[in-house]
C-alpha positions in Angstrom: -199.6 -1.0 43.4 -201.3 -4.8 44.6 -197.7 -5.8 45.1 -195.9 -3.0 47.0 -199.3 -2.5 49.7 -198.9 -6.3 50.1 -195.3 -6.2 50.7 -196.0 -3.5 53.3 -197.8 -5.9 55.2 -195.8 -8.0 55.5 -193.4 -6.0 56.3 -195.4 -4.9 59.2 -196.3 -8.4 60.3 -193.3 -9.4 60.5 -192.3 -6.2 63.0 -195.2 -7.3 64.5 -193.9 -11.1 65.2 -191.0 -9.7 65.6 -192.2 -7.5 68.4 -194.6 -10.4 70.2 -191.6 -12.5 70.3 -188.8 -10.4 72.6 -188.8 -11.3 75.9 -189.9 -9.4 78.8 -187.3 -6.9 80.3 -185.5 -8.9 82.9 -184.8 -7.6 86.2 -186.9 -6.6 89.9 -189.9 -4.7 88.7 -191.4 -2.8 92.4 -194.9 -2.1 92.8 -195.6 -0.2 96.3 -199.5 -1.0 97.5 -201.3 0.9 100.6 -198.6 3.0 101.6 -200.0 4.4 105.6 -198.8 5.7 109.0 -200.0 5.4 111.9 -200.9 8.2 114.1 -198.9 9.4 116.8 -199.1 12.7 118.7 -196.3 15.4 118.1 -195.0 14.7 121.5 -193.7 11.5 120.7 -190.5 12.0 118.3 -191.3 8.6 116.2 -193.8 6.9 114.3 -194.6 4.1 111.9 -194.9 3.7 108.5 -196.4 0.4 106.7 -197.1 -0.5 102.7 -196.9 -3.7 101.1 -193.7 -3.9 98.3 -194.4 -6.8 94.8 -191.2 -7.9 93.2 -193.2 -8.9 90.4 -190.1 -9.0 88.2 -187.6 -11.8 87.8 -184.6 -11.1 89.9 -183.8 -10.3 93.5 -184.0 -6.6 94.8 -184.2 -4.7 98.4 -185.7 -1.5 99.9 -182.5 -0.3 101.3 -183.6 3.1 102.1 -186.3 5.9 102.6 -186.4 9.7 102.9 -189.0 12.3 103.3 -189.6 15.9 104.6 -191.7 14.4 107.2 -189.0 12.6 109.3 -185.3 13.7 110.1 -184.2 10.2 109.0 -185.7 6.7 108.5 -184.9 3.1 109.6 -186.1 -0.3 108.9 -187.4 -2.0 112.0 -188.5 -5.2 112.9 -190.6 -6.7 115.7 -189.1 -9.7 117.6 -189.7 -11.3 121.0 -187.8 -11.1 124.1 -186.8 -13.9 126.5 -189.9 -13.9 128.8 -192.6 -13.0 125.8 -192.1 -9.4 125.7 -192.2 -7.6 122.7 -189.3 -5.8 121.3 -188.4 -3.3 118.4 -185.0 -3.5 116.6 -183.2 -2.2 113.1 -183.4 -4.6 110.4 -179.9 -6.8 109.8 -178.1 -4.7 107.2 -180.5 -1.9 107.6 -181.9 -3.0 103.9 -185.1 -5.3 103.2 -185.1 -8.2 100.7 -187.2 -8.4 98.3 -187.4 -11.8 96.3 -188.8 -12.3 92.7 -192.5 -13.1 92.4 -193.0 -12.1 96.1 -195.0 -9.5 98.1 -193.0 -8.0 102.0 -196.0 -6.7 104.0 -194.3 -3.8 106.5 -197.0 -4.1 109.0 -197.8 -3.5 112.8 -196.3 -6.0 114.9 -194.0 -7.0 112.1 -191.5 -5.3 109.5 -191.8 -1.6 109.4 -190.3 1.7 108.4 -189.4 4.0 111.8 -189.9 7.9 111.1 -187.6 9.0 113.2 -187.7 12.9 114.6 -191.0 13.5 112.8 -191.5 17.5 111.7 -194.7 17.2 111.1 -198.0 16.0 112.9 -198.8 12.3 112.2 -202.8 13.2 112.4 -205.1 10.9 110.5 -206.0 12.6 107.3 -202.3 14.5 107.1 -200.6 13.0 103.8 -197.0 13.1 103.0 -194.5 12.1 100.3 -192.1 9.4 100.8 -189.4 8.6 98.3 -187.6 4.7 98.6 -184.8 3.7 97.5 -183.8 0.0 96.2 -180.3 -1.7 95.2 -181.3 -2.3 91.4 -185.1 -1.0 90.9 -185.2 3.1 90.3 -186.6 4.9 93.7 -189.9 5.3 93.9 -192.0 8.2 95.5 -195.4 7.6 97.2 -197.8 9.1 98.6 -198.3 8.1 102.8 -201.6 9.1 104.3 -201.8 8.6 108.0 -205.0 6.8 109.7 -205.8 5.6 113.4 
């Protein structure tokens, strides 16, 4: 009886050890912090979406696309400026956004940013809305967008 409850735990420290010793799963691993918009009267057909996106895994990913019910379609903008110090909005290059291991992308005013383009619904502060991403390797993600002023 002393012998077989001692071999059974060893058997389970070793599982254990076992366990404690495989590596971490390899690969991006996405966390999506602050997810906002801005608000924008119904008049105007756009507006702007923000968050912060951790690659807290080990290898390379990118946001390379976004869909909701509250827009018609979404694109990846960027602000950049103009010969003569203006300010300017354009797509991203590749319409997709790096995302480098270890690192946090802030999509933020006057910087990288998501564009909801032909909004069909009020960007009010308060209103919420879902908002699904998608990435080359990382499974999509769906968040939750509230808009504020």
């Amino acid at each position: 009886m002393f012998r077989s409850a001692r071999l059974v735990v060893l058997v389970l420290l070793f599982a254990l050890g076992l366990a404690a010793c495989t590596a971490a799963p390899k690969g991006p691993k996405i966390e999506v912090q602050d997810p906002w918009a801005r608000s924008s009267p119904m008049a105007a057909a756009m507006g702007a979406i923000y968050m912060k996106l951790a690659n807290k895994g080990s290898e390379a990913d990118a946001l390379v696309g976004a869909s909701t019910e509250a827009c018609k379609m979404i694109e990846f903008h960027e602000t950049y400026q103009k010969e003569g110090g203006a300010m300017g909005m354009r797509p991203v290059e590749g319409g997709r956004i790096p995302l480098p291991p270890g690192e946090t992308v802030e999509l933020k005013p006057g910087g990288l940013h998501m564009m909801c383009m032909h909004k069909q619904i009020p960007f009010e502060p308060g209103t919420k809305f879902q908002l699904t991403l998608t990435f080359e390797k990382h499974e999509p993600i769906t968040v939750e967008v509230e808009v504020r002023k």
